[in-house]
C-alpha positions as CSV (number, residue, x, y, z in Angstrom):
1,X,-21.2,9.9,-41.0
2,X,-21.7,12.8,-38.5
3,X,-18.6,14.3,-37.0
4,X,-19.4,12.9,-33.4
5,X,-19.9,9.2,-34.7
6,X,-16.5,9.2,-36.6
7,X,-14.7,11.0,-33.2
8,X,-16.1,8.3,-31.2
9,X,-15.2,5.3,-33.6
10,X,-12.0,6.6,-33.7
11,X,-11.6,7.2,-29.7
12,X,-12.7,3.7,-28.9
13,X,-10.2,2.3,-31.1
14,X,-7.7,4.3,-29.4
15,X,-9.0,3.3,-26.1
16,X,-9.1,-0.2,-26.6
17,X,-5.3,-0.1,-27.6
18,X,-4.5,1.9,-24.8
19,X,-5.8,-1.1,-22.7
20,X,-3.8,-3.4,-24.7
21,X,-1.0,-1.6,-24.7
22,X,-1.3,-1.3,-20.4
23,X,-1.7,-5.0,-20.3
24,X,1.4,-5.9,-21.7
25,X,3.1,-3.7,-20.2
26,X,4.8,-3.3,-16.6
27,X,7.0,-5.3,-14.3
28,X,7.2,-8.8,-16.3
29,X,6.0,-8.0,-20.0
30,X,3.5,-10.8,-20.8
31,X,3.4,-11.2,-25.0
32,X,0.4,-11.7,-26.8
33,X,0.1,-15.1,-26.9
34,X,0.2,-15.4,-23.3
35,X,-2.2,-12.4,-22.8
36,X,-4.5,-14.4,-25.0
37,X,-4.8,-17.5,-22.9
38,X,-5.1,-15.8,-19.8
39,X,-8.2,-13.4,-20.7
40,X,-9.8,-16.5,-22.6
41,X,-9.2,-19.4,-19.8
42,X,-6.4,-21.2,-22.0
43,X,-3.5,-22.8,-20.7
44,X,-1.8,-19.6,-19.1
45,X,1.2,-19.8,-16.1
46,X,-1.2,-19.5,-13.1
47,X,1.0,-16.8,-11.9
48,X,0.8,-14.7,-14.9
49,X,-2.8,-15.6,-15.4
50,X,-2.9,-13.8,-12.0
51,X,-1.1,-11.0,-12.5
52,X,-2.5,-10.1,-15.4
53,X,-6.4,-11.0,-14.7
54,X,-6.5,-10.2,-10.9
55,X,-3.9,-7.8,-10.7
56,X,-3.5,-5.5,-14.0
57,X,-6.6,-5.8,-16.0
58,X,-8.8,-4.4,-12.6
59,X,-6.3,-1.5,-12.3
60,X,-6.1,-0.4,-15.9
61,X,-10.1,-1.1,-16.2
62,X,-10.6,1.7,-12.8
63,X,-8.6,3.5,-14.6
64,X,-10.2,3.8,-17.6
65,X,-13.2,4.0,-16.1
66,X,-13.0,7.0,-13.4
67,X,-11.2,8.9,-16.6
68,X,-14.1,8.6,-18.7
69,X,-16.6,9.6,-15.7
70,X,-14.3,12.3,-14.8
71,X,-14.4,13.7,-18.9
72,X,-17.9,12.8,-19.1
73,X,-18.5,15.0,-15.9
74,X,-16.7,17.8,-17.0
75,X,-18.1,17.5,-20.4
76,X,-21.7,18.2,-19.5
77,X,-21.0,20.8,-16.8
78,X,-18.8,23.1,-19.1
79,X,-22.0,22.8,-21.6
80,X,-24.5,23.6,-18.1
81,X,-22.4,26.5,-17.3
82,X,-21.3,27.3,-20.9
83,X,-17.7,27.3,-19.1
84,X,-14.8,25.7,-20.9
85,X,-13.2,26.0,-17.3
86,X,-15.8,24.0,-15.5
87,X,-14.9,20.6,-14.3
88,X,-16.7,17.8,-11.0
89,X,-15.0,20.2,-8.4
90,X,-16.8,23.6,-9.8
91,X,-20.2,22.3,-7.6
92,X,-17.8,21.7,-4.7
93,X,-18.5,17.9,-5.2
94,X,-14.9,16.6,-5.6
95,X,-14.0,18.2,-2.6
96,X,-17.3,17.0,-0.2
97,X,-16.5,13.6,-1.8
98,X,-13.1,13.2,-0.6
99,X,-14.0,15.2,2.7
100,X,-15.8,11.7,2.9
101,X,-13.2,9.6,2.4
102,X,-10.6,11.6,5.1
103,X,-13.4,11.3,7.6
104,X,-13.5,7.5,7.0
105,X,-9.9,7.2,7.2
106,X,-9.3,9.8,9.8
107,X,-11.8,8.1,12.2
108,X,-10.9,4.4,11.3
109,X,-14.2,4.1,10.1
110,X,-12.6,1.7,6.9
111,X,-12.0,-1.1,9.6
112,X,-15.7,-1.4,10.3
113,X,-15.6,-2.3,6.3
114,X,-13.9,-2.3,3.3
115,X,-16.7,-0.2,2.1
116,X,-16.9,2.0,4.4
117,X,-14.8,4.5,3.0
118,X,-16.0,4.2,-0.8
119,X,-19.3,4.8,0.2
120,X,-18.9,7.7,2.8
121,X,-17.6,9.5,-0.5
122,X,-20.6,8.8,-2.5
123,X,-23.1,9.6,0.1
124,X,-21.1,12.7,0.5
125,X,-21.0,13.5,-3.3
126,X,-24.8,13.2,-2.7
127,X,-25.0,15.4,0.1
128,X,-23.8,18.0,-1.5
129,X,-26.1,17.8,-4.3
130,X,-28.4,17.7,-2.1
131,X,-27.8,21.2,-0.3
132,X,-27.5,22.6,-3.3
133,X,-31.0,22.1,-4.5
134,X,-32.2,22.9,-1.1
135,X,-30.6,26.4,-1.6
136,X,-32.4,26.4,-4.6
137,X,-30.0,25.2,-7.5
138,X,-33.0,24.1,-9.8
139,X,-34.3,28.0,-9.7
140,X,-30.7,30.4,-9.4
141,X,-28.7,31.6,-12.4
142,X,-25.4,29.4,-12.7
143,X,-23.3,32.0,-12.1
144,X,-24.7,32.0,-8.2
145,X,-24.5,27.9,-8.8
146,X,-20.4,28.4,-9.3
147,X,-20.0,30.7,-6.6
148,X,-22.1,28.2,-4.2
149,X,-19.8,25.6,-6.0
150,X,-16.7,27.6,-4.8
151,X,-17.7,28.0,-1.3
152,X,-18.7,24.5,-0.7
153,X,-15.2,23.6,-2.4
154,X,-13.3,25.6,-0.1
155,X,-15.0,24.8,3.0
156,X,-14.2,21.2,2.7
157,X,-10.7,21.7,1.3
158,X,-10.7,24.0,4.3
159,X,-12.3,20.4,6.5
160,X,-9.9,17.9,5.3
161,X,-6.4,20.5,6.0
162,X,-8.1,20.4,9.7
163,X,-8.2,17.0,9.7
164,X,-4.6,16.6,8.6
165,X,-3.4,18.6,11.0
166,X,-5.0,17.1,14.1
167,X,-3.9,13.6,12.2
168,X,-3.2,11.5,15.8
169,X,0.2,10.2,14.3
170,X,2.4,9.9,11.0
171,X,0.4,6.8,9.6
172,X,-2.7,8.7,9.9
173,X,-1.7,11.3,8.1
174,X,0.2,9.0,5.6
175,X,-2.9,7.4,4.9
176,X,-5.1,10.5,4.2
177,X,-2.3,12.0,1.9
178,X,-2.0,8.6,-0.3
179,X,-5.4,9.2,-0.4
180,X,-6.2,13.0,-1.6
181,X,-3.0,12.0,-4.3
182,X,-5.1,10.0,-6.0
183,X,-4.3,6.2,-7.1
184,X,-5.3,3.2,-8.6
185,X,-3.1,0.9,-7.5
186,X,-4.1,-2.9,-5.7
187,X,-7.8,-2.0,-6.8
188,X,-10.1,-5.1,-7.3
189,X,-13.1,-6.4,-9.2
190,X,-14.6,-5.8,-6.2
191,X,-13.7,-1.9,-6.5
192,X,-15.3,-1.7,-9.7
193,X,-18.0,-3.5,-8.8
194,X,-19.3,-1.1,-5.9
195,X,-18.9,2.0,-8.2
196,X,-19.8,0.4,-11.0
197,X,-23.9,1.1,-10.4
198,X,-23.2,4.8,-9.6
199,X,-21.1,5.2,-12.6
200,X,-24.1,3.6,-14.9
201,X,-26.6,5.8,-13.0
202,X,-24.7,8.8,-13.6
203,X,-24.5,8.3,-17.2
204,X,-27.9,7.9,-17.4
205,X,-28.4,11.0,-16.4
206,X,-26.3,12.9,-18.0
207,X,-27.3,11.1,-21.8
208,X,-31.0,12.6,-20.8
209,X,-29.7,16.0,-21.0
210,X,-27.8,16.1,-23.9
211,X,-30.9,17.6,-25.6
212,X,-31.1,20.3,-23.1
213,X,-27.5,21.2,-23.5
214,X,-27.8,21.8,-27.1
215,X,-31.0,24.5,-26.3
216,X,-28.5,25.8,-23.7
217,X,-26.0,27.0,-26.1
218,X,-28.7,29.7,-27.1
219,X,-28.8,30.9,-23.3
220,X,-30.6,29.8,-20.5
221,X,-34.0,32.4,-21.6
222,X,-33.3,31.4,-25.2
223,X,-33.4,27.7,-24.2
224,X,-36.6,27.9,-22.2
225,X,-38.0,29.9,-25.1
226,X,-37.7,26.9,-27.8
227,X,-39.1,24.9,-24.9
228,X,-36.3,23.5,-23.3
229,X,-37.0,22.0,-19.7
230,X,-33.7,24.3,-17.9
231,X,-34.6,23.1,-14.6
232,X,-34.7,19.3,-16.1
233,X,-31.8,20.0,-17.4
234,X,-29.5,21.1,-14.6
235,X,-31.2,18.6,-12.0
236,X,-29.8,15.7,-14.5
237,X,-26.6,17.2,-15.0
238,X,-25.7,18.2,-11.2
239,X,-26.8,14.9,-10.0
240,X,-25.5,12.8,-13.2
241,X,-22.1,14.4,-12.3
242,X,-22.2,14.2,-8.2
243,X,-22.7,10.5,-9.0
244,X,-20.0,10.4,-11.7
245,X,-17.7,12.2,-9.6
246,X,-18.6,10.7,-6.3
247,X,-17.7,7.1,-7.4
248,X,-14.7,8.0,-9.1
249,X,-13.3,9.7,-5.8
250,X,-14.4,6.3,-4.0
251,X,-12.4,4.0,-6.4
252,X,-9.2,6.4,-7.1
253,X,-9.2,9.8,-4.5
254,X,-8.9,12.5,-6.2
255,X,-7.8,13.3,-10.0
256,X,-7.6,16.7,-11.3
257,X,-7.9,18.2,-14.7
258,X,-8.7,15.5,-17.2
259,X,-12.5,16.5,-16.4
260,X,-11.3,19.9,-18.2
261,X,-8.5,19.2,-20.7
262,X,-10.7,16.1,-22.5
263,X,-13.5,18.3,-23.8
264,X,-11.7,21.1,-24.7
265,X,-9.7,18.7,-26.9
266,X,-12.5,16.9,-28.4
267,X,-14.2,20.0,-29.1
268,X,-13.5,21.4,-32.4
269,X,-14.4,17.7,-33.5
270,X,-17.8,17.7,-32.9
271,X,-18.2,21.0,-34.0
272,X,-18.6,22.5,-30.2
273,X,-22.3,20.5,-30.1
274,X,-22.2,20.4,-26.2
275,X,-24.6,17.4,-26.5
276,X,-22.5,15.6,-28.8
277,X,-19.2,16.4,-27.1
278,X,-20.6,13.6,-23.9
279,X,-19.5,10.5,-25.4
280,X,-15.7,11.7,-27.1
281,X,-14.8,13.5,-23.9
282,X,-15.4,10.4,-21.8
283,X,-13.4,7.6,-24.1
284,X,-10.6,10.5,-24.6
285,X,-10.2,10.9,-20.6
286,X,-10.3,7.6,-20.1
287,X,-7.4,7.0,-22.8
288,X,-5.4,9.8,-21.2
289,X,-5.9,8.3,-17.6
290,X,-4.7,4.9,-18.7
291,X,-2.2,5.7,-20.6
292,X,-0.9,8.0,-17.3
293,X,-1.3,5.1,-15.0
294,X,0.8,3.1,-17.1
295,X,3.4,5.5,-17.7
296,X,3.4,5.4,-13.9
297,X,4.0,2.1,-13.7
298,X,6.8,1.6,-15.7
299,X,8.5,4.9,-15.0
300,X,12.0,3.8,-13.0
301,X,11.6,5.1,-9.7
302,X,12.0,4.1,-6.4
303,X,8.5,4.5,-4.8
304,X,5.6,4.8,-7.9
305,X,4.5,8.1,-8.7
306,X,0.8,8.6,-7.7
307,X,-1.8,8.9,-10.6
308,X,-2.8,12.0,-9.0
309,X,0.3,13.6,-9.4
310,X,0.9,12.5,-12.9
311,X,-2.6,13.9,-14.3
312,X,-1.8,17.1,-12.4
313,X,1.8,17.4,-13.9
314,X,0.5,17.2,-17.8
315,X,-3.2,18.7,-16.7
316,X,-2.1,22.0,-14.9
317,X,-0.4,23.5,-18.1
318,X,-2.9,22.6,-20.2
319,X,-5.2,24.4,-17.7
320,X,-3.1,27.2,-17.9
321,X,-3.1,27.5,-21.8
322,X,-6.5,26.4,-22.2
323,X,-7.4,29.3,-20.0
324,X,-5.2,32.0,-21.5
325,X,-7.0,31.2,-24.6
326,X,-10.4,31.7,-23.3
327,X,-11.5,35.4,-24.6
328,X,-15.1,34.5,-23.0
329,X,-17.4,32.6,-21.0
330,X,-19.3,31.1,-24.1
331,X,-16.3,29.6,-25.3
């Protein structure tokens, strides 16, 4: 059994008891028994059939979920851009995805929908994937891809600080904050089920070019020289990961570094095969975004911690020493 297969056995085992283990925790344990009846329609207390059906299970699903985009993301840019720093905001598409969703809050475009918001992020995820292969993304070298990545980044970083300082009043601004944070909290079946086709569209895309990411590992020249469709290649990646990225932002805001510190874990497990590295780095991010969210939950304080905040307090360091290790960009 190849090294990637016996990874990903073993990460979906620890995913699914990292949903387990979120489900009977938080406010008002619920035991087995009763967790039992409730996910199979038995005689469960209505109210904890509620909580834990309508309430829990869509939370610690999004959760999962926009984790295992987010590492899935990361995953097949690092191999694109033979980066072990890359991660969904190195295109600039984080940041012109949640530009989306400040505009929608900002101009109280969210009370013309519920939707609204959500899919002002997407379309803006797409947007930018958009420029970028009008300014010729299929053709440039990805080093002039990052540095086009960086500037879109920083202009709409640069968008959204306007925006919250021209905020028209303290709930305004409130608003866009809990939103750039980053949360998953009081989201719904109905959350998952408007990201849900973009998330399935995005890993399409990116499964389709695991093959190329292998050839890339010899260099871009080396790849097209075994025959290797580059230009395929990035166009699936870049769009795979705009949609990844862009519905996770819709369903959560914004969470940083699991897109990094997932594949640079898996890794030395699949033997650095940036093709099979996809699948492990997703099911690990989404374990390590669960896990976090429920930490959150229980965690004794006043007002709950935002998901955000938590991924950046264990993700930043590991950034840091994942980067201090780095001797080269092939690693």
């Amino acid at each position: 059994m190849s090294g990637r297969i016996t990874t990903s056995i073993g990460l979906a085992i620890a995913a699914a008891l990292s949903i387990l283990i979120a489900l009977l925790a938080g406010n008002g344990p619920a035991g087995p028994g009763e967790l039992l009846a409730a996910l199979t329609g038995g005689q469960a207390d209505p109210l904890m059939h509620t909580v834990l059906v309508e309430i829990r299970l869509p939370r610690i699903l999004t959760a999962f979920v926009v984790g295992a985009a987010l590492g899935l993301a990361g995953a097949a840019l690092q191999g694109l851009l033979r980066n072990p720093l890359a991660d969904p905001g190195v295109l600039g598409v984080s940041g012109a995805s949640a530009l989306g969703a400040v505009i929608a809050v900002y101009f109280n475009l969210a009370a013309l929908s519920v939707w609204v918001t959500p899919g002002l992020s997407i379309a803006m995820a797409l947007a930018v994937t958009a420029l970028l292969y009008a300014l010729g993304a299929s053709a440039v070298s990805t080093t002039r891809l990052v540095l086009v990545g960086v500037g879109l980044s920083s202009f709409a970083g640069a968008l959204m600080a306007l925006l919250m300082n021209l905020a028209p009043n303290p709930f305004s601004l409130s608003d866009l904050i809990n939103w750039l944070l980053g949360s998953v909290a009081n989201r719904s079946w109905l959350d998952i089920g408007f990201s849900a086709p973009f998330w399935i569209a995005g890993l399409v895309c990116v499964l389709l070019a695991a093959p190329g990411l292998r050839a890339l590992t010899l260099g871009e020249e080396g790849a097209s020289g075994i025959g290797a469709d580059v230009p395929r290649t990035r166009l699936l990646v870049i769009v795979g990961s705009a949609l990844l990225t862009g519905a996770s932002v819709a369903a959560a805001g914004i969470i940083g570094f699991v897109g990094i510190v997932a594949p640079h874990l898996v890794r030395p497990f699949v033997r650095h095969d940036p093709g099979d590295l996809l699948i492990p780095s997703a099911l690990l991010a989404g374990t390590m975004l669960v896990l976090a969210d429920t930490a959150v939950r229980v965690l004794p304080f006043a007002i709950e911690m935002k998901l955000g905040v938590a991924a950046a307090l264990i993700g930043a360091p590991a950034f840091v020493w994942i980067a201090a290790r780095a001797r080269g960009m092939g690693e």
